[in-house]
N, C-alpha and C positions, 0 to 999 in steps of 0.2 A: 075859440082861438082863431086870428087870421093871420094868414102866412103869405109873403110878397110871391107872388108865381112869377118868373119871367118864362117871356115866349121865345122859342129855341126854331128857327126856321130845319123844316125836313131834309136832310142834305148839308147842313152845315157842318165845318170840319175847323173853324179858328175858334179859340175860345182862349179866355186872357181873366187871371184872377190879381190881386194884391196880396203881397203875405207881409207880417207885421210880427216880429216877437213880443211873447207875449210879457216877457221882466221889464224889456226896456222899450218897446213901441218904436223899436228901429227899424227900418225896412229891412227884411229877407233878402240877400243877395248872393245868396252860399249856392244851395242847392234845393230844389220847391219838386214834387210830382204831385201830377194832376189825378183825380182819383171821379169816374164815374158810377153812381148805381142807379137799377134800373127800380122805380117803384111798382109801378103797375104795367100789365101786358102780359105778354108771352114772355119777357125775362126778366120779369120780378123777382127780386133778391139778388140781382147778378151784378156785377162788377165789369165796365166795359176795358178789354185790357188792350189796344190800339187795336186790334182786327179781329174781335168775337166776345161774347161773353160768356161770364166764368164765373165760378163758385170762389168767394173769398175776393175782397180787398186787390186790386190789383192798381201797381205805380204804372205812371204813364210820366218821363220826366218832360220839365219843362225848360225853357230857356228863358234868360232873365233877359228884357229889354231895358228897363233900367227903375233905379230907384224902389227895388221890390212888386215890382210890376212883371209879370211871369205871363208866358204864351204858351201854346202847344197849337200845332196843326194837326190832328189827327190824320191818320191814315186814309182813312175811311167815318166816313158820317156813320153814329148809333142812334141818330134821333129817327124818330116817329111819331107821326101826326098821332093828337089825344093819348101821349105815352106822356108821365109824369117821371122826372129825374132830380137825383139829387147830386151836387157836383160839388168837389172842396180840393181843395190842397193842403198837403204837410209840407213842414221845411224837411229832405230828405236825410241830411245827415243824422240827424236827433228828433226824430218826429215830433218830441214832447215842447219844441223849443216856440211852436207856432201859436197862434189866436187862434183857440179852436173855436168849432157853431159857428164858424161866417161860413160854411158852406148856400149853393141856392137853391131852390125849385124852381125846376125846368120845366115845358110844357110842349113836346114838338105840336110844329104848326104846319099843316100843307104849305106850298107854296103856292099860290095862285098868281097867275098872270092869262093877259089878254092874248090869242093868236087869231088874227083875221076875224076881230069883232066878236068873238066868242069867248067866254071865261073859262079857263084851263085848270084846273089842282093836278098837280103835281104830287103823289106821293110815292115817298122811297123805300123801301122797304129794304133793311141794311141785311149784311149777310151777318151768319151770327151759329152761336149754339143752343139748340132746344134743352 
């Protein structure tokens, strides 16, 4: 089985999905929350709920920019470098009303940059629950 990984920079806090009903394939512009889980690491199984993670499913809403097009700025970054996630959204009024399985895999990345001729990684390590 292969599965599309996107790379998730360590530190990152925008993140933007599309929602679609699933009867009639019309864009989402009611009400959409953003839902993070954590696959591998130190909070595997966990649910990022904007400022720690947690046991169970936790909403995080979103705001709609347009035409079913949905953002969230989290609070705080949950990525980390070689940490594999899975990220989705419901429509929140009626959770059932959405295209479910589009959620993605994530893969936080260090960030690397140059300072005075020398290569830098950057990694962040979020605040959170054991």
């Amino acid at each position: 089985m292969s599965f599309d990984i996107h790379s998730i920079s360590v530190g990152e806090t925008w993140r933007s999905l599309g929602m679609v009903a699933k009867t009639s394939g019309s864009a989402i512009t009611a009400d959409c929350d953003y839902f993070l889980k954590c696959l591998t690491g130190t909070y595997a199984g966990k649910w990022w709920d904007g400022n720690s993670w947690e046991t169970g499913e936790q909403a995080n809403a979103m705001t709609h920019q347009a035409d079913g097009n949905w953002t969230i700025e989290l609070d705080e970054s949950p990525f980390e470098a070689d940490v594999m996630y899975l990220e989705y959204a419901k429509e929140g009024s009626t959770p059932s009303l959405h295209v479910a399985g589009e959620g993605r895999l994530l893969r936080g990345q260090a960030v690397v940059g140059v300072v005075d001729g020398s290569v830098e990684a950057h990694v962040y390590s979020p605040p959170g629950n054991a």
